[in-house]
KEDREN-829799 format. One record per residue (C-alpha): residue number from 1; residue in three letters; x negated, y, z. Coordinates in steps of 0.02 Angstrom, whole numbers. Each point is the difference from the previous one (the first is absolute). Example, Ala and Ser with C-alpha at 12.3 -4.5 7.8 and 13.67 -1.06 7.14 Angstrom:
ATOM pos code   east  north     up
ATOM   1  ALA   -615   -225    390
ATOM   2  SER    -69    172    -33
This chain:
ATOM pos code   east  north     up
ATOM   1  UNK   2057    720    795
ATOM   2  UNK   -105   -158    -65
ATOM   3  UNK   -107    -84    135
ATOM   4  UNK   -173    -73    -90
ATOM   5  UNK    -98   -141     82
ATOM   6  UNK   -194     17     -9
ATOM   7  UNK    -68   -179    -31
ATOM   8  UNK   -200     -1     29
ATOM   9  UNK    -61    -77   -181
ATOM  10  UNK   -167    -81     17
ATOM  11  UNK    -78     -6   -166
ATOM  12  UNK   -147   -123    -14
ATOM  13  UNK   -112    -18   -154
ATOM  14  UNK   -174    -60     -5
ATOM  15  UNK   -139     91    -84
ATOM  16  UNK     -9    -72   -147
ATOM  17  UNK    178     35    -49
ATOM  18  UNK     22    141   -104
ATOM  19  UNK    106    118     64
ATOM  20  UNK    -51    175    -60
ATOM  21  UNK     33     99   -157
ATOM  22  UNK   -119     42    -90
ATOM  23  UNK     48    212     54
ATOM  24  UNK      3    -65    193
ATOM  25  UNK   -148    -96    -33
ATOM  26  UNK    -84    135    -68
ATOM  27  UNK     33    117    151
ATOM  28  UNK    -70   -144    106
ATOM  29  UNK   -142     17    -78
ATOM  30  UNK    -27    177    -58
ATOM  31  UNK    -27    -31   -169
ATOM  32  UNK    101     39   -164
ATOM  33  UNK    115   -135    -69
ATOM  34  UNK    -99      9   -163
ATOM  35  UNK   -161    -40     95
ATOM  36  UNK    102   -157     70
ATOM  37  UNK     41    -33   -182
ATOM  38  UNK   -171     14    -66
ATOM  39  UNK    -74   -117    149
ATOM  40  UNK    108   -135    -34
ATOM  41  UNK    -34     -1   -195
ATOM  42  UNK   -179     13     74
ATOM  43  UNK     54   -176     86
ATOM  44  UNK    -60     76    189
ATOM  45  UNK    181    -18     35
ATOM  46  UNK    139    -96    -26
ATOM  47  UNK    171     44     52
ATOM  48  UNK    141   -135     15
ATOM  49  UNK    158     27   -110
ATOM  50  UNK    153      4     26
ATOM  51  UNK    140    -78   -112
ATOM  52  UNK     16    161    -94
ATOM  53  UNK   -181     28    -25
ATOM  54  UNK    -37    111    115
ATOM  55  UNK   -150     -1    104
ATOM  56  UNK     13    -18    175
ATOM  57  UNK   -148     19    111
ATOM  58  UNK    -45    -83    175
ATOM  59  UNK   -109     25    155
ATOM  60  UNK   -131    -61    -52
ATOM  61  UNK     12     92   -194
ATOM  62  UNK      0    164    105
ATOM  63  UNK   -145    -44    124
ATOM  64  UNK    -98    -50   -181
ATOM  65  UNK     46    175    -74
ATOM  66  UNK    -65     91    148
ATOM  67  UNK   -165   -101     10
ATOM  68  UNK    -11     46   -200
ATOM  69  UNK     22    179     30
ATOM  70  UNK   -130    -13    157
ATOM  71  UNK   -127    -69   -125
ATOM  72  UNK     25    106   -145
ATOM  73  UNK     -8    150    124
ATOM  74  UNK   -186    -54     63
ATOM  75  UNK    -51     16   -184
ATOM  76  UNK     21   -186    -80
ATOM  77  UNK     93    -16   -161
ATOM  78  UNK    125   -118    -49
ATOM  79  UNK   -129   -126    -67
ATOM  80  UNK    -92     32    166
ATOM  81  UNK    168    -49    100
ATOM  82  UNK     62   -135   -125
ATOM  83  UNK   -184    -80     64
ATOM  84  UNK     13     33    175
ATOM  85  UNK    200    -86     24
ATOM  86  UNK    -56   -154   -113
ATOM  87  UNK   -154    -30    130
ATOM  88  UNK    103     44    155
ATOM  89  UNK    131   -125    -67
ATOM  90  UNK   -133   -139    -39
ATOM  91  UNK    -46     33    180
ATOM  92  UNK    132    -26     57
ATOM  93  UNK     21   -174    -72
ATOM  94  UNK   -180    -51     37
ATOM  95  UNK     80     49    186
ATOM  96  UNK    142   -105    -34
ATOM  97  UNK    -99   -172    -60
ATOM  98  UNK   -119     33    134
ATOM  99  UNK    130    -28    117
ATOM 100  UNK     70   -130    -73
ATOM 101  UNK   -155   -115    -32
ATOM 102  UNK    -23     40    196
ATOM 103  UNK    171    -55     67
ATOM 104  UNK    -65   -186    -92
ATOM 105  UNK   -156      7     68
ATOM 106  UNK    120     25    153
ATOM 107  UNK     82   -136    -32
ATOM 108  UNK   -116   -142    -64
């Protein structure tokens, strides 16, 4: 009779590291792999690649899908939630100078 030893693995990956088919991604999601397809031709997505081609998804690529599919379910469009992500990205790095012209005002 063989005796196996369990080792714990700890696998660690940020959430920008792609990770997930595009099938598992998909499940994560709820959405068709096609629809994944067509969003990032659309450019409101874009998968890293792996050295075969194929697309691996993140975190963060999941968390995007889901807040696509929450805004196309309220009623906007694509064009309506290509608009909205550009603006909450600009936001974001409005946010992000803010900040830093304050830490030199901090400074001087």
């Amino acid at each position: 009779m063989a005796t196996y030893r369990r080792h714990e693995v700890k696998a660690t990956f940020d959430d920008e590291q792609g990770v997930f088919m595009i099938s598992v991604a998909a499940e994560l999601a709820e959405m068709h792999p096609q629809t994944l397809r067509m969003y990032e031709t659309r450019g409101l997505i874009a998968p890293a690649r792996s050295p075969k081609n194929t697309r691996l998804y993140s975190r963060r690529d999941v968390e995007r899908l889901r807040r696509i599919q929450e805004m196309t379910a309220q009623g906007l469009n694509l064009v309506g939630v290509e608009t909205v992500l550009a603006l909450e990205e600009q936001v974001e790095k409005l946010k992000e100078r803010v900040r830093e012209l304050e830490r030199r005002g901090e400074e001087s």
